[in-house]
C-alpha positions, 0 to 999 in steps of 0.5 A: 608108577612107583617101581617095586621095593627091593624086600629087606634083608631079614635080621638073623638072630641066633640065639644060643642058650646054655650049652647052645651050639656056639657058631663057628662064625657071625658078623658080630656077638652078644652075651647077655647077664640079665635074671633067671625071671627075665630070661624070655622077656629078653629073648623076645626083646633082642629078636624084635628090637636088633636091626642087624644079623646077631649071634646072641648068648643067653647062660639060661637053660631052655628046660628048667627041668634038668640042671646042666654039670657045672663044669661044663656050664662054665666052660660054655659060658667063659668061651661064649663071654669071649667071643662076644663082642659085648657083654650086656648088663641088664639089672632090673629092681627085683635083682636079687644080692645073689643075682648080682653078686654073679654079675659082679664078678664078670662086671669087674673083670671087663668093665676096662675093656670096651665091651660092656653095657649097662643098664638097670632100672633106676625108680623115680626120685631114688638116683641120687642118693641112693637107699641103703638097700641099693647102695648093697645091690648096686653099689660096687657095679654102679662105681665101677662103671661111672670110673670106666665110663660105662654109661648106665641105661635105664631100660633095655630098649635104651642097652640095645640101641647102644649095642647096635651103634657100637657094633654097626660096622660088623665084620665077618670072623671065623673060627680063631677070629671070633675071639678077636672083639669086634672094636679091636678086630676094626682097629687100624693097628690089628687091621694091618697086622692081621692083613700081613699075616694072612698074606704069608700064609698064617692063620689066628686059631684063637685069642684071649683079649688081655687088655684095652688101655682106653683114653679120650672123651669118656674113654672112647677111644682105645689107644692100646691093645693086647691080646695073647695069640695062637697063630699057625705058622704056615711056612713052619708048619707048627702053631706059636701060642706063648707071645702077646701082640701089643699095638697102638696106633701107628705113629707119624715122626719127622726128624728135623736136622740142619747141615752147618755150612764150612765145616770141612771134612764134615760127616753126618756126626756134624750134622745138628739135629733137632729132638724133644725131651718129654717125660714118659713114665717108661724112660730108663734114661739118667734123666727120666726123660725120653728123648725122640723125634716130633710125633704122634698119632691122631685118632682120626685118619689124615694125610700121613704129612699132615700129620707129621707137620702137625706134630712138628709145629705141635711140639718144636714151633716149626711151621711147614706150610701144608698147603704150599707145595713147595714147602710140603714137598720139603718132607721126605718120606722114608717109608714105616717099619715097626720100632720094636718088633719083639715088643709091639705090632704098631710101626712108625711112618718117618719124615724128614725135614731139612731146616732153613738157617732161621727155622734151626735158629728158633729151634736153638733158641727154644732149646735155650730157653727151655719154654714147653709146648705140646697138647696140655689137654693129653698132659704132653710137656716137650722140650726142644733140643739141638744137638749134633749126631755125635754129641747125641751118641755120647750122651746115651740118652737115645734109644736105638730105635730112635739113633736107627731112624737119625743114621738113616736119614742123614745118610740119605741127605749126604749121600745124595748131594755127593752123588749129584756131585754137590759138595756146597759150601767147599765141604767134603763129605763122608759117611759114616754108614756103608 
C-alpha cells in the first residue's frame, strides 16, 4: 500500500501593482519591465511558471481608467526596484522607441550589479546582424548586456527559469533587510557583518545597494560590495546613516619568517621574513607595488589551512604537505580581525609558518632571482622578498596593517621559546613588544 503524499506547499505569489501595498517582508523579489500591452500576459505567466513564494512588482496601474500622480508613481517604483532582488527585462518585438527608452535608463543603471535579466524575442535569421531599425531599438540594452554578462533570453519561460536558479537559496528579510538584494544578503562577507551587528543589539533600518564589482566566468561571482547603510545603534540609542560598508570576501594569510642561528642578543628585528611584491593599482608606495603576506581567497569555501598553504605554494613555491599532519600542524593559527576597520567589513584569517633552513634558502633564492609566480588567469604577478624585520621597517614600503600582523607573530615565536626556557643556539632573546 502506497503511504499518503504529503500536499505541496502552495506557491505564494504576491503581486503588487503600481501604487500596490509593497510587503513589509518576503523570502525573495522581483520587478518586471515589460510593456503596457503584455502587462497580463506576464502577470498570468509569473503566477503559473514561479516554483517558489515571490514577492513580485508590476509599474502598471490595474485600472487603465485613472492616471496615478507621477510623483508618487515614481517613488513606488524607484523603492520597489530597490528591494527587488532582480530586475527582469522582458522586451517582446512590438517594443516601441518609447518603450525602450524607459527601459534603458533602469538597464543601465543596473546592468553592473548582479541583479538583472534579460530577455527579448529575437526573429528567425535577424540575430546577427541586425536590421537598422533594431540596432535603434535594441541596440544600446543589447551592448550593455553582452559587456556585463547578462545573458539574453529568448522567451519569457526562459527569464523565469533564470530567476528561479538565482534566486533558490531565498532568505527571509524584514523591513530595512528587504533593501539587502538577495545574492549580496547571502555573501559570506555580509553574512558575518550582519550576524555581529544583530548580535550586540543593532538593527539595518534600511540600505541602498551602491555596487557590486563582479569578476569570474561571465562575471558571476561578486568579489566586492557596497552598500550605504542606516543602522540603528542599540547601545547609543541613535541611528549612523552617513557610512558606506565595503567587503569582499575574508582573505587567508600566512606570514612565513625564519629565526637565524648565533646571532647573539638577537630581537625579533633579526628575524627574516619572507613577503611578496605584487602590483596592486591602489599602492601609494615609492615603488607602486604593494608588499604583503601569501594570501588571498577562493570563491568556494575550504579549510581556512588549506587555504593559507595553497596561497603560500601559490605565490613563493614553499609547499607544506597538507596531508601529513605533521607538517600542517606547522601552521599557526593566530585568529581573524579586520585589516581596516573604518574602511571595509571583510577580515583576514592570519598563519604562520616557521621555515626550515632549505625552505628559507629557496625563498632567498627566488627573491634573487626575480622569476614571478602567481594565478596568471587573475592577472597576479608576485615577487618573493626576504628581509629582516628591521630592514623591512626602514624601508617604509609596508603598510601598518601588514607590520601589525609581522609583530604579532614574531612576538608569539620569541616569546614562546624564552618561556619554555629555550634559548637555542646560545642566543638571548628580547622582545621588542611589552
Amino acid at each position: 500500500m502506497n503511504s499518503p503524499q504529503t500536499p505541496a506547499k502552495p506557491v505564494d505569489v504576491v503581486v503588487s501593482t503600481l501604487l500596490g501595498t509593497i510587503p513589509p517582508d518576503f523570502e525573495r523579489s522581483l520587478f518586471v519591465y515589460t510593456t503596457p500591452q503584455l502587462f497580463s500576459e506576464v502577470r498570468q505567466e509569473l503566477q503559473q511558471s514561479l516554483q517558489l513564494s515571490t514577492a513580485v512588482f508590476l509599474p502598471f496601474s490595474e485600472d487603465s481608467s485613472t492616471r496615478p500622480d507621477a510623483k508618487t508613481a515614481l517613488e513606488w517604483e524607484e523603492t520597489a526596484i530597490a528591494i527587488s532582488d532582480i530586475i527582469m527585462f522582458w522586451l517582446p518585438n512590438s517594443c516601441t522607441v518609447d518603450d525602450i527608452a524607459r527601459c534603458s535608463v533602469c538597464f543601465g543603471k543596473w546592468a553592473s550589479s548582479g541583479k538583472v535579466i534579460y530577455g527579448r524575442e529575437v526573429q528567425p535569421g535577424k540575430e546577427i546582424p541586425m536590421e537598422e531599425e533594431e540596432i535603434k531599438r535594441f541596440g544600446y540594452i543589447d551592448s550593455l548586456a553582452k559587456r556585463e554578462c547578462v545573458a539574453k533570453n529568448a522567451s519569457l519561460q526562459d527569464c523565469i527559469a533564470e530567476y528561479e536558479k538565482k534566486t533558490k537559496n531565498g532568505v527571509l528579510r524584514r523591513e530595512g533587510e528587504r533593501y539587502v538584494p538577495l545574492h549580496i544578503f547571502n555573501h559570506g562577507a555580509f553574512a558575518a557583518w550582519y550576524a555581529g551587528m544583530k548580535r550586540v543589539g543593532n538593527r539595518l533600518d534600511g540600505c541602498n545597494f551602491e555596487w557590486a564589482f563582479r569578476v569570474g566566468p561571465n562575471k558571476a561571482f561578486v568579489l566586492y560590495w557596497v552598500l550605504h547603510v542606516n543602522i540603528w545603534v542599540s547601545s547609543e540609542n541613535r541611528h549612523k546613516s552617513n557610512e558606506i560598508v565595503l567587503a569582499r570576501g575574508d582573505i587567508k594569510c600566512v606570514f612565513p619568517y625564519y629565526i637565524p642561528k648565533n646571532v647573539p642578543n638577537m630581537t625579533e628585528m633579526d628575524c627574516e621574513i619572507v613577503l611578496i611584491k605584487e602590483f596592486r593599482s591602489p599602492a601609494r608606495t615609492e615603488d607602486c607595488f604593494i608588499h604583503e603576506l601569501p594570501g588571498g581567497s577562493a570563491f568556494k569555501a575550504k579549510d581556512p589551512i588549506q587555504e593559507a598553504i595553497d596561497e603560500l605554494r601559490q605565490e613563493t613555491g614553499v609547499n607544506i604537505d597538507a596531508t601529513n599532519p605533521e607538517q600542517k600542524k606547522r601552521m599557526k593559527d593566530h585568529g581573524a580581525r579586520q585589516l581596516a576597520g573604518t574602511t571595509s567589513a571583510h577580515q583576514a584569517h592570519l598563519f604562520s609558518v616557521e621555515l626550515t633552513l632549505e625552505e628559507i634558502q629557496h625563498c632567498r633564492e627566488m627573491a634573487r632571482s626575480g622569476r614571478f609566480l602567481g594565478n596568471a588567469s587573475e592577472t597576479e604577478q608576485t615577487y618573493v622578498e626576504v628581509f629582516n624585520l628591521g630592514e623591512a621597517i626602514k624601508s617604509d614600503l609596508i603598510d601598518w596593517t601588514t607590520l601589525g600582523m609581522l609583530h604579532l607573530v614574531l612576538h608569539d615565536a620569541l616569546e614562546g621559546r624564552t618561556k619554555k626556557g629555550a634559548t637555542p643556539r646560545g642566543a638571548t632573546y628580547t622582545c621588542c613588544i611589552s
